[in-house]
LOSEVO-792967 format. One record per atom (N, C-alpha, C): x, y, z; residue in one letter. Coordinates in nm, 3 decimals. Example, Ala and Ser with C-alpha at 12.3 -4.5 7.8 and 13.67 -1.06 7.14 Angstrom:
# LOSEVO-792967
SITE         x         y         z   code
SITE     1.319    -0.569     0.780      A
SITE     1.230    -0.450     0.780      A
SITE     1.320    -0.330     0.780      A
SITE     1.285    -0.225     0.708      S
SITE     1.367    -0.106     0.714      S
SITE     1.290     0.003     0.787      S
This chain:
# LOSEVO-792967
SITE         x         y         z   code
SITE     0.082    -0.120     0.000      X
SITE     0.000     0.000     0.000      X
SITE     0.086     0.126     0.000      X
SITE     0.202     0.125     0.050      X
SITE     0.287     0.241     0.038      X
SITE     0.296     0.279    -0.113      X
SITE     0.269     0.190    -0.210      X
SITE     0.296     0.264    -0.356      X
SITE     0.166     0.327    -0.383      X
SITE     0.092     0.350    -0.294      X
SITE    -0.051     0.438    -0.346      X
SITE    -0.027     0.570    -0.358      X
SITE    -0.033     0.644    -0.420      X
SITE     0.003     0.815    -0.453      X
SITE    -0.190     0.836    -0.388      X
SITE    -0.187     0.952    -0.304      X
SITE    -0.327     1.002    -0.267      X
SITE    -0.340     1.140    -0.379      X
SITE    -0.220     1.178    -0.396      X
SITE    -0.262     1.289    -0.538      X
SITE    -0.182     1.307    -0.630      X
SITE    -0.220     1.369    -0.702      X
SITE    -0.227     1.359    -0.852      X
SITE    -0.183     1.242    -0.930      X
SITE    -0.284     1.158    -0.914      X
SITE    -0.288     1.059    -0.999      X
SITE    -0.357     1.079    -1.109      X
SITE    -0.369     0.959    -1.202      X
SITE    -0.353     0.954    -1.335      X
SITE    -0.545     1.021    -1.351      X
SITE    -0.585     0.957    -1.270      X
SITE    -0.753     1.007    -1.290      X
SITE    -0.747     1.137    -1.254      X
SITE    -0.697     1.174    -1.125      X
SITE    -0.722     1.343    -1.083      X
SITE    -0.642     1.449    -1.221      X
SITE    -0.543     1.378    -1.279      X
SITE    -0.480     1.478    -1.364      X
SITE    -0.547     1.472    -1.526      X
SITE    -0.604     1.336    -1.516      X
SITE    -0.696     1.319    -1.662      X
SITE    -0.801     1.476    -1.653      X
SITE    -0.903     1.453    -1.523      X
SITE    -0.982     1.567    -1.516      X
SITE    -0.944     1.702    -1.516      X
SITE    -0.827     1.737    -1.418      X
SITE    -0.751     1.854    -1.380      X
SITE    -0.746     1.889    -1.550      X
SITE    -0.679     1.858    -1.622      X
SITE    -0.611     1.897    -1.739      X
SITE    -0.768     1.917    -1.859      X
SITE    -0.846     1.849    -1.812      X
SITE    -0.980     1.856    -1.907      X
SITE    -1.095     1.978    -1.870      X
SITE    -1.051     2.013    -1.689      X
SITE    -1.133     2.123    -1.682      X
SITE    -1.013     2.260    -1.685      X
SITE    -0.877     2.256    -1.671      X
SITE    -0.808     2.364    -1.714      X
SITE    -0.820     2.401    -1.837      X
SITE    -0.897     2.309    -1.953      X
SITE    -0.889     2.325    -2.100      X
SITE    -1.028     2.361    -2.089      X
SITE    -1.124     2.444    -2.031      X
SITE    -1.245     2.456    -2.014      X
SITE    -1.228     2.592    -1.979      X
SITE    -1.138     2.617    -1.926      X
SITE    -1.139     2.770    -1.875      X
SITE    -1.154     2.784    -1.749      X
SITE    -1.151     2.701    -1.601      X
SITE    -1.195     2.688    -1.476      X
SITE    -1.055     2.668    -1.483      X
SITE    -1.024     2.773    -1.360      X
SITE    -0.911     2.787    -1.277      X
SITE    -0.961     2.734    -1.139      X
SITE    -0.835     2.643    -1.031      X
SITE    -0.871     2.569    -0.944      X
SITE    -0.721     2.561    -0.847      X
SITE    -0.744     2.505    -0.738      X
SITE    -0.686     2.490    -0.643      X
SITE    -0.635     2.351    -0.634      X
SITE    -0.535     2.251    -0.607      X
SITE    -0.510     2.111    -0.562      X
SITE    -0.496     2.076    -0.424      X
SITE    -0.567     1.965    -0.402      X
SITE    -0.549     1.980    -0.245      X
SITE    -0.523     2.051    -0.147      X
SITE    -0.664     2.175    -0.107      X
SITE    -0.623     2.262    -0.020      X
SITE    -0.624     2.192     0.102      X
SITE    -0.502     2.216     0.176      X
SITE    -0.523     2.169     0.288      X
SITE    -0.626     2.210     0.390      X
SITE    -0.648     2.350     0.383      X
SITE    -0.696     2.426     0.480      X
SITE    -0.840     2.373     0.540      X
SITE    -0.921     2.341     0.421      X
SITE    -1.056     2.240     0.377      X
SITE    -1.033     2.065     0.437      X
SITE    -1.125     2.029     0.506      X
SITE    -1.172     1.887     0.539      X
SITE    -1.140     1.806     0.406      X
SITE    -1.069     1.711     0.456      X
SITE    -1.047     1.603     0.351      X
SITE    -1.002     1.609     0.241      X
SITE    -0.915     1.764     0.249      X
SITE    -0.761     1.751     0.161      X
SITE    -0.870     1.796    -0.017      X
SITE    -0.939     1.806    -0.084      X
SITE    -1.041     1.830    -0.205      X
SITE    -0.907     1.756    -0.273      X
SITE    -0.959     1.720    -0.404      X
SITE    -0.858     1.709    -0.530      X
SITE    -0.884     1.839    -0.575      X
SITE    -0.975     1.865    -0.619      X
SITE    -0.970     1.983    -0.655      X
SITE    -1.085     2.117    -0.623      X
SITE    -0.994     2.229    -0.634      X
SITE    -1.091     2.360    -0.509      X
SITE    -1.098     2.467    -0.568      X
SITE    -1.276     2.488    -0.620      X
SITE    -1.314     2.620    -0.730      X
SITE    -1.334     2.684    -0.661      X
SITE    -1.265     2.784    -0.590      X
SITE    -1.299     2.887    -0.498      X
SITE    -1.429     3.015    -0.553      X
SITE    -1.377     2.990    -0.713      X
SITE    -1.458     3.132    -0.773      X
SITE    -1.651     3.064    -0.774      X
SITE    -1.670     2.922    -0.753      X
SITE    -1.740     2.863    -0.770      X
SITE    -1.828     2.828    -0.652      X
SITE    -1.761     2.865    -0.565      X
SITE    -1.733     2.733    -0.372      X
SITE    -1.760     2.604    -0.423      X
SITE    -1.683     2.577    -0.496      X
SITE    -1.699     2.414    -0.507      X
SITE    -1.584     2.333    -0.525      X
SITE    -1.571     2.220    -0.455      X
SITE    -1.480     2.095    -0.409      X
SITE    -1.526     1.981    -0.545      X
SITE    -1.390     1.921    -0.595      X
SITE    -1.456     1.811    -0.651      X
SITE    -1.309     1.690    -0.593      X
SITE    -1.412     1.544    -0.560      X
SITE    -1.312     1.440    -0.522      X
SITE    -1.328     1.406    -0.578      X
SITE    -1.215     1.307    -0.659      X
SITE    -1.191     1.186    -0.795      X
SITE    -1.186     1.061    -0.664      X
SITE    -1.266     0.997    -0.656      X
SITE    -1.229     0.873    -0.584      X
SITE    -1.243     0.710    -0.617      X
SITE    -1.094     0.686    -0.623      X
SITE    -1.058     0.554    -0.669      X
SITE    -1.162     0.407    -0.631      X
SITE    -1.243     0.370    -0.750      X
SITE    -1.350     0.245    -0.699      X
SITE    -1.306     0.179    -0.594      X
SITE    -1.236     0.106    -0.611      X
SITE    -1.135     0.002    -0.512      X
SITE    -1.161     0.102    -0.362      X
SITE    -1.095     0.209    -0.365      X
SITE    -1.064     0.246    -0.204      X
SITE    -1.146     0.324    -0.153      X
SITE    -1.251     0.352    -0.243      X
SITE    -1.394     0.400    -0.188      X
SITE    -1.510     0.337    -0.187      X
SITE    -1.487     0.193    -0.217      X
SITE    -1.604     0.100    -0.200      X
SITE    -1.686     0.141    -0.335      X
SITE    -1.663     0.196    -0.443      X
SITE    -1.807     0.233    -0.502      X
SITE    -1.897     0.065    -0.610      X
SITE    -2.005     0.113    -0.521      X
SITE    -2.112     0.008    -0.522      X
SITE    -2.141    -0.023    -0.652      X
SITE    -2.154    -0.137    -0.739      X
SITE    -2.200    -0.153    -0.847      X
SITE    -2.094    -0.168    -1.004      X
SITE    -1.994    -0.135    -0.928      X
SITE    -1.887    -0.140    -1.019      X
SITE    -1.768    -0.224    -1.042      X
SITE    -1.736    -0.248    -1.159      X
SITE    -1.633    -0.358    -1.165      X
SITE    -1.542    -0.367    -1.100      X
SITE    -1.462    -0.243    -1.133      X
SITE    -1.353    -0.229    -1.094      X
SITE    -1.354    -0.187    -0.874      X
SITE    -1.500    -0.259    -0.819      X
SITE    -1.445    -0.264    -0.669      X
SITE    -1.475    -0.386    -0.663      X
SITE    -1.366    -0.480    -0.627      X
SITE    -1.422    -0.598    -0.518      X
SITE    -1.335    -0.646    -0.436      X
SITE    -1.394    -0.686    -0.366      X
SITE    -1.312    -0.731    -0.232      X
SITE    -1.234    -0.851    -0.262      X
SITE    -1.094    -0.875    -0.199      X
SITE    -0.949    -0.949    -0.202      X
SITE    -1.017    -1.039    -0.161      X
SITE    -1.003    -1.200    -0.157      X
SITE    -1.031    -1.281    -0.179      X
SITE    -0.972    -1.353    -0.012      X
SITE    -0.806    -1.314     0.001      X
SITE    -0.776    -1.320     0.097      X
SITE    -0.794    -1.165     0.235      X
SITE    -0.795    -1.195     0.340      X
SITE    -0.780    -1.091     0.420      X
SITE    -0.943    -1.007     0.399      X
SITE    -1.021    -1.076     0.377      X
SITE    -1.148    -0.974     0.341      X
SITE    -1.218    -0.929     0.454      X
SITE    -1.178    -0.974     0.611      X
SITE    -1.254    -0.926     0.680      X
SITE    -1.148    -0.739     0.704      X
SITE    -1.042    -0.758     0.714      X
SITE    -1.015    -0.593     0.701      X
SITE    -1.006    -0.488     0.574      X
SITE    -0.980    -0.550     0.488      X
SITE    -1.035    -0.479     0.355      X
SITE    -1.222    -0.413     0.350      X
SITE    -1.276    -0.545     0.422      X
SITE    -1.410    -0.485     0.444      X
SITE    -1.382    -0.342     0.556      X
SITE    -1.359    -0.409     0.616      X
SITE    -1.369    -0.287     0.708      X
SITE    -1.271    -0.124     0.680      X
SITE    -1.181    -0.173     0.627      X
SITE    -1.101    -0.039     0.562      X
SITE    -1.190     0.042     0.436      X
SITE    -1.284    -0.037     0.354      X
SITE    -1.385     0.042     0.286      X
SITE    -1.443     0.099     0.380      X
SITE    -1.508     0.035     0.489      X
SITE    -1.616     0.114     0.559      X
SITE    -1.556     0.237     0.620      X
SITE    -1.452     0.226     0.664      X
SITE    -1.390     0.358     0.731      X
SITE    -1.336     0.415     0.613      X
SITE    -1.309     0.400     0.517      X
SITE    -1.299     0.534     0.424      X
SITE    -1.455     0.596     0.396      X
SITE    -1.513     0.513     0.365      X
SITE    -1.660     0.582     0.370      X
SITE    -1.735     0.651     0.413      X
SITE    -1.694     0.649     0.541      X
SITE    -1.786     0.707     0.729      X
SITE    -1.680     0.807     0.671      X
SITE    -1.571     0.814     0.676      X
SITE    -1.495     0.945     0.691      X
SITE    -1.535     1.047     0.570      X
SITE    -1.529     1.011     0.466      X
SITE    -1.566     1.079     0.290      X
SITE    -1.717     1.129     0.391      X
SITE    -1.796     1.051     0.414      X
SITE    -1.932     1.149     0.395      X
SITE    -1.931     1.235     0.545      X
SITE    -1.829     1.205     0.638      X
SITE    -1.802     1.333     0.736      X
SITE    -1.742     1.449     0.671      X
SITE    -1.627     1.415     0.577      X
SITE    -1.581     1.525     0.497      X
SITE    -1.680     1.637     0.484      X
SITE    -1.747     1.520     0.353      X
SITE    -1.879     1.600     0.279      X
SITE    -1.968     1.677     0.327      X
SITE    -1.987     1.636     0.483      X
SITE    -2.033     1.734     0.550      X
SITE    -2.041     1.832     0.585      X
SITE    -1.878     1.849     0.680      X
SITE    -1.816     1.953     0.705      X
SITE    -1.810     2.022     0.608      X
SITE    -1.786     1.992     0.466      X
SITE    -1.769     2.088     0.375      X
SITE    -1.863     2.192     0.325      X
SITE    -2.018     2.102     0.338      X
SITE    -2.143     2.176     0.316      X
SITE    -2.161     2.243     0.420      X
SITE    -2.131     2.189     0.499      X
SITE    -2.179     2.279     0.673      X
SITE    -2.067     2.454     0.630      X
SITE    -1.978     2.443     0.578      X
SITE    -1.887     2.565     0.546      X
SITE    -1.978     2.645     0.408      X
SITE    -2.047     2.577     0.399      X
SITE    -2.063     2.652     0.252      X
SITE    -2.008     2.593     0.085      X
SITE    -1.922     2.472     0.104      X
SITE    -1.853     2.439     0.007      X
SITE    -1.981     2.337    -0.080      X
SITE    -1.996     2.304    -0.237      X
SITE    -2.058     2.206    -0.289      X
SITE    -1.929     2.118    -0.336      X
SITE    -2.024     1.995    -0.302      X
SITE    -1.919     1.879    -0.349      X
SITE    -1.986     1.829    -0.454      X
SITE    -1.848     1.769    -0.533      X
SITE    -1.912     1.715    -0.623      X
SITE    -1.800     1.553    -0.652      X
SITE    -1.856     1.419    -0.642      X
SITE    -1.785     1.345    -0.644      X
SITE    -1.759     1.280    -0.805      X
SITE    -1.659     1.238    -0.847      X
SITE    -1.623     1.162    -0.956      X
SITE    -1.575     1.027    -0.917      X
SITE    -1.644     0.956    -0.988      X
SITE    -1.529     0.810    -0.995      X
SITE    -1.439     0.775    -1.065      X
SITE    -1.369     0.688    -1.027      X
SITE    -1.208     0.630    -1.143      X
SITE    -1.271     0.583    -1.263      X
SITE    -1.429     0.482    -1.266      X
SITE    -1.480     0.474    -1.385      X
SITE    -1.525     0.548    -1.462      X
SITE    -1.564     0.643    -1.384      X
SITE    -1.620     0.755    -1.449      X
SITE    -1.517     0.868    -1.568      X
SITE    -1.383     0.824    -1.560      X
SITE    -1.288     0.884    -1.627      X
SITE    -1.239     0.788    -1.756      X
SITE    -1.292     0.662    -1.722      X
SITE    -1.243     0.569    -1.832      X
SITE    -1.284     0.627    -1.983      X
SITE    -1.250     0.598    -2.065      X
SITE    -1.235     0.668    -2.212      X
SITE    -1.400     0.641    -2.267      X
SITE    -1.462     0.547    -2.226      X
SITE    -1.606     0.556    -2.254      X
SITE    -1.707     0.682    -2.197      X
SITE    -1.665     0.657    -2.085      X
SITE    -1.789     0.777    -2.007      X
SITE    -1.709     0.928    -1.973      X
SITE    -1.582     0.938    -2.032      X
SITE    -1.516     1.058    -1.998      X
SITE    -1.594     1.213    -2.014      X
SITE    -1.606     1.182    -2.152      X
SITE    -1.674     1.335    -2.199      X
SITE    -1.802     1.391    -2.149      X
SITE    -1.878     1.249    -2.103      X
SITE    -1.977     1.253    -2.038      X
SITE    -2.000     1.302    -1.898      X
SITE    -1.877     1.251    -1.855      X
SITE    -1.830     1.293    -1.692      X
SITE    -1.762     1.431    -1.677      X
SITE    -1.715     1.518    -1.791      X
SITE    -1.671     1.598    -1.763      X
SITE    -1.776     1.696    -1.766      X
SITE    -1.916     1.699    -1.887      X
SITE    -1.985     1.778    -1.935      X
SITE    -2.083     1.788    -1.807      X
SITE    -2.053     1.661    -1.679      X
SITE    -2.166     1.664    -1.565      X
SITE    -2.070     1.745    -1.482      X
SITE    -1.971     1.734    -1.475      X
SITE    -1.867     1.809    -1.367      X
SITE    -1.904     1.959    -1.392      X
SITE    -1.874     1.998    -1.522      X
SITE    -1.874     2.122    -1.573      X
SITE    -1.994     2.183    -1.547      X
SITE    -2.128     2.110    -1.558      X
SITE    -2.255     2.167    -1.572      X
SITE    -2.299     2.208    -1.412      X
SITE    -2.256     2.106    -1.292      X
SITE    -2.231     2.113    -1.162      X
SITE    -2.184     2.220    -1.166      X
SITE    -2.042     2.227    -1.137      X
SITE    -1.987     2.371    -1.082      X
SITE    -1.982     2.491    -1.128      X
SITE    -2.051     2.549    -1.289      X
SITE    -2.163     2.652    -1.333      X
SITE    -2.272     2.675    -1.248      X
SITE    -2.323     2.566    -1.216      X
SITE    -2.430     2.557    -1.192      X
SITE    -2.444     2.585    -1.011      X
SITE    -2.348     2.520    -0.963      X
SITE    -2.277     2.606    -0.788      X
SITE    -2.209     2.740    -0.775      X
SITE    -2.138     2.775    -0.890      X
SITE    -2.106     2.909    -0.922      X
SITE    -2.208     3.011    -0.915      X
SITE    -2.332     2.977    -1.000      X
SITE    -2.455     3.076    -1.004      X
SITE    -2.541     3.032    -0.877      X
SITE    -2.541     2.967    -0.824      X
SITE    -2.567     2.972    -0.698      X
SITE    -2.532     3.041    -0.558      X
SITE    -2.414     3.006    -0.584      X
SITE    -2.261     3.134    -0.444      X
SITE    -2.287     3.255    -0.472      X
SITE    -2.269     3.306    -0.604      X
SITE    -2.316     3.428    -0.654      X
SITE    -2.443     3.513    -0.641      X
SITE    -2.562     3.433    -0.650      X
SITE    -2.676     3.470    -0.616      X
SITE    -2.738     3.498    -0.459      X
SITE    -2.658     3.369    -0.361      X
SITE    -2.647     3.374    -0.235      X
SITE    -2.575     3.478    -0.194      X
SITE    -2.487     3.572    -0.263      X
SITE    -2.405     3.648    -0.213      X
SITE    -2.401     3.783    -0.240      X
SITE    -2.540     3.800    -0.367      X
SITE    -2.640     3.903    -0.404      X
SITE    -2.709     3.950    -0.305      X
SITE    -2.776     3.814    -0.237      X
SITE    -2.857     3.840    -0.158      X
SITE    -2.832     3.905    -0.001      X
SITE    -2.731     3.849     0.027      X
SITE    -2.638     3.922     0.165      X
SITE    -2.621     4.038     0.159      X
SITE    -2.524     4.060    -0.008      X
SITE    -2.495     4.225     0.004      X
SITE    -2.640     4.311     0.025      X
SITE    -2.714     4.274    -0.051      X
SITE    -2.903     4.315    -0.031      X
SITE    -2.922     4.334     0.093      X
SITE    -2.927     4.255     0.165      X
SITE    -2.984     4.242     0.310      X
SITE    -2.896     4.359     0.421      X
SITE    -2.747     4.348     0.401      X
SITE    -2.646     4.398     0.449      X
SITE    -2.672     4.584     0.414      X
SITE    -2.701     4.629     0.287      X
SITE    -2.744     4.712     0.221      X
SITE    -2.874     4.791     0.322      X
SITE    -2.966     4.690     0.311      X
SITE    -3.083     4.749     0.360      X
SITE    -3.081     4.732     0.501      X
SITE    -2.994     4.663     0.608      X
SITE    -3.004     4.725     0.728      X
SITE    -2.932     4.815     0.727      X
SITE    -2.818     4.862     0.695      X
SITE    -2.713     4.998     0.684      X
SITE    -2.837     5.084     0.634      X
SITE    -2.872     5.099     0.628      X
SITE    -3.006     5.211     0.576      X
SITE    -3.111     5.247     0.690      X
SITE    -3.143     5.095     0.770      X
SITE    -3.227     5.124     0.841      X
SITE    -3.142     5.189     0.991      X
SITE    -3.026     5.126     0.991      X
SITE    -2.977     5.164     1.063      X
SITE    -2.909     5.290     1.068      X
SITE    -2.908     5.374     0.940      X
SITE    -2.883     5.507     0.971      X
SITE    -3.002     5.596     0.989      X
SITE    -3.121     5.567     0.948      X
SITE    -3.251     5.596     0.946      X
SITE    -3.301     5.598     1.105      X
SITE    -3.238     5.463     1.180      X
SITE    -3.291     5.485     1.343      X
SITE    -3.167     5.576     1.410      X
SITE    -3.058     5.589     1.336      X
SITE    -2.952     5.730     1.385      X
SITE    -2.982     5.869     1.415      X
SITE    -3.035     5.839     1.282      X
SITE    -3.094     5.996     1.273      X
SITE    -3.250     6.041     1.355      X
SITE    -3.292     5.918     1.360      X
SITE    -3.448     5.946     1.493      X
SITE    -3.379     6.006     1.599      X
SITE    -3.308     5.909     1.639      X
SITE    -3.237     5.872     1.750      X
SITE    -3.177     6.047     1.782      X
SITE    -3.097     6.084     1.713      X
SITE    -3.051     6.222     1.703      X
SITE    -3.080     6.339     1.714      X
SITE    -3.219     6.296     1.605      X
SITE    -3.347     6.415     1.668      X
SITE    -3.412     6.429     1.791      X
SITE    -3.452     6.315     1.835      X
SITE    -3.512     6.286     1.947      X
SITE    -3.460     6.400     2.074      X
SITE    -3.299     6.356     2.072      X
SITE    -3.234     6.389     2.156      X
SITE    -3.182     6.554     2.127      X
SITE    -3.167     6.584     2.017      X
SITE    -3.175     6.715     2.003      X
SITE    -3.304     6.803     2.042      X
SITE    -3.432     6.716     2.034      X
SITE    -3.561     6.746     2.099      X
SITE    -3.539     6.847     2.260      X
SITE    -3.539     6.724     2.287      X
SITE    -3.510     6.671     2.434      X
SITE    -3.421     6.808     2.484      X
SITE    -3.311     6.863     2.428      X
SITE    -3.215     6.956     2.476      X
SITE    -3.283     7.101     2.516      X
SITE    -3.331     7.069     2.335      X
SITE    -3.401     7.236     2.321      X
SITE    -3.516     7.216     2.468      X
SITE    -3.653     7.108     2.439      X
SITE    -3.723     7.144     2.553      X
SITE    -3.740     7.143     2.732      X
């Protein structure tokens, strides 16, 4: 297991290089963020993980199955990568971040273009979301600074009232 690279492998750099040719500028494993991202659209708030079938358990697919020998800790080493990935995922939404997951099959030369055009359409699509959420703040932020100079100035009179009578 020591020859496992956790980044930039051949799948994270297949995608990396397919959404840099898209025009999306990105981050690699920020540390700063839960569970390390492969990759981090800040202009977007969005996280995307490439995660390897095999070491993320993913269900339904060829390329995961369990070793033949040693299967009671292999089982259990899926399960704890799993519990941990969707604590990630959490924390990340709980911050504000959208995730978006890819699989290793999902990069294979059949479903590639397909997988990129869903990646791409995702984090447009979380982009105009952050953006709109962040319309709405400045809005809100806007209109109490208003009200709040509006109860200044009561406030001011009042007390200038008050002097004169």
């Amino acid at each position: 297991m020591s020859a496992i690279h956790s980044s930039s492998t051949k799948p994270e750099l297949k995608l990396r290089r397919a959404l840099w040719s898209l025009g999306f500028r990105y981050r690699v494993n920020e540390k700063r963020l839960p569970g390390k991202p492969d990759i981090v659209l800040p202009k977007y708030r969005t996280v995307v993980f490439i995660h390897g079938c095999f070491w993320h358990g993913h269900k339904d697919c060829k390329y995961y199955t369990v070793p033949k020998t040693n299967t009671a800790f292999w089982t259990a080493k899926v399960a704890r990568n799993q519990e941990r990935d969707q604590e990630e995922w959490r924390q990340l939404e709980a911050k504000g971040w959208s995730v978006i997951i890819v699989w290793e099959c999902e990069l294979k030369k059949a479903a590639f273009e397909e997988t990129v055009g869903r990646v791409r359409d995702e984090i447009l699509l979380n982009g105009e979301a952050y953006r709109s959420e962040q319309e709405e703040r400045r809005l809100f932020r806007e209109a109490w600074r208003h009200m709040r100079k509006i109860q200044r100035e009561r406030e001011s009179a009042l007390k200038a009232e008050l002097r004169k009578g």
